[in-house]
Structures are given as C-alpha cells and as structure tokens.
C-alpha positions, 0 to 999 in steps of 0.5 A: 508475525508473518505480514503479507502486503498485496498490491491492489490491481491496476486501477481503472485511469488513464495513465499519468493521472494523479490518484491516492485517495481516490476511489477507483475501480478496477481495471479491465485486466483486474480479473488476470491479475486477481487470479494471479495474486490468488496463485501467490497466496494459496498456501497462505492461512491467515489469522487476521485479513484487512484491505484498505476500504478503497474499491481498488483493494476490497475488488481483491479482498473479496476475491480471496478465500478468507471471508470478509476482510477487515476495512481499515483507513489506515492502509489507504495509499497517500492523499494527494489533496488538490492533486487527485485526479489531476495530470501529473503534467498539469501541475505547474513544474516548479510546485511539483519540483519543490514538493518531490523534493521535499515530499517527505514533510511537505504534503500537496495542497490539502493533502498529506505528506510521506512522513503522515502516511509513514506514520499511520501504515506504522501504527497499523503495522504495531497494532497487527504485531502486538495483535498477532505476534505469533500469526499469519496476518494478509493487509491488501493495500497500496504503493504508499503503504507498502513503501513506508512499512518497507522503510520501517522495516528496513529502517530507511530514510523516507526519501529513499523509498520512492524507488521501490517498484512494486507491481499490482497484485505484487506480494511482499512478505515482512516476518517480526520476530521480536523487535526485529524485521526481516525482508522475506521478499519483495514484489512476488 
C-alpha cells in the first residue's frame, strides 16, 4: 500500500488558540494552498480516498479530483476537551506543564490522550492495509493523526513526535510492503 496523508489547510483561528476536535472552517489563504496541495497530488491515482469528517479537511477533499471522499472519525486530530478553543496562554501554566509532560497517557480535562489518538489513527492505518494492500490510498487529515502513523511507522516513542513540523496542505507518503513501513517523505 502507498499511503498519501494531506494536511488540511490553515484553519480559520487566531493564532495561539487550542483546537483539535473543533470544527473549523478554512483560512482565507485555503484557496492557494488547495491549488498547491492539488499540485503535489496530480499524479496520484488512488484506489480508496478518506478525509477526516471536519469542515477543515472535507474543504480539501472536495477539492481534489477523486469523487467523493470517504468520512471517517478516525482521522480527526486530537481532542483537547476543556481546552478547544481556549488560549493555550490561558490555561494555567502548571496544568498545562504536567500534562506536556506526560501527554502521551494523560489526555486534557474531557479529552484524549496521545496514546488514545495513536490507537485509533492505527487502526485506521490497519484496516487501509489489509483493505488495499496492493493500492494507492489518499487519507486528508491532521497533525495529530500523521504524527502518531509516523510514529507506528517509524517505530518511535510517542513523546517523541511532537517535534515533527508538518506544514497545511503538507504531503507525507508511508509505502507497506509486508510488515515493513517505509518513510517515502515527509511534509512535500
């Protein structure tokens, strides 16, 4: 399997908002970097196409020229629970510092942990492998999401990878072959 993960476009918040779960819209530069995403993906032919079911990445999918995407909860980016649309700066420093330091199994107030979001972007990445084992597959998602399958992929520690940069509309391609991952790229 050839496995295209897309980073939605920037989102419409102010910068230094908390947001996972929420559903937000698109910037008003979506538009360039749609075009631009649709650039790195022209000479992609999938056989299976999914997009994470918030507004952000279905403004991508339906901009790409494979029909309809298939929706799935899975794909969405971490929930942050109390802490959606909140200030990162207003969330009391030392609650904020115990939990990045142990965001791996310690999910914000009502909200999931690293480990919770590694687990189901897994299981999605298993079932689009046994599903399409000799295809091309194109997943339009999040940070989180491509994080954790980097992670699997490169059999990391989860606290390692917050420190993956991946830019919106950022393309990284995983190839299976057999039990074994390979890291085509990274961010294109």
């Amino acid at each position: 399997m050839e496995l295209y993960l897309v980073r939605h476009p920037t989102p419409a918040i102010a910068p230094g908002v908390c947001y996972g779960h929420a559903d937000l819209d698109v910037h008003d530069t979506a538009a360039a970097e749609i075009e631009i995403a649709r650039g790195k993906l022209a000479a992609v032919k999938p056989a299976a196409f999914y997009t994470s079911p918030l507004l952000r990445c279905r403004r991508l999918a339906a901009a790409l020229p494979w029909g309809e995407a298939r929706q799935d909860d899975r794909l969405k980016e971490m929930h942050f629970g109390a802490w959606e649309l909140q200030r990162w700066d207003a969330i009391p420093r030392e609650i904020f510092d115990d939990w990045a330091t142990r965001f791996v199994e310690q999910p914000p107030p009502g909200g999931e942990s690293f480990r919770d979001l590694y687990t189901r972007a897994s299981g999605f990445f298993a079932d689009a492998a046994a599903r399409h084992s000799d295809e091309t597959v194109v997943a339009v998602t999040h940070a989180g999401v491509i994080r954790a399958l980097l992670a699997h992929a490169l059999n990391l520690p989860l606290q390692h990878v917050p420190g993956f940069h991946l830019d919106f509309g950022g393309v990284t391609k995983l190839v299976v072959e057999g039990t074994h991952i390979n890291v085509a790229f990274v961010n294109r």
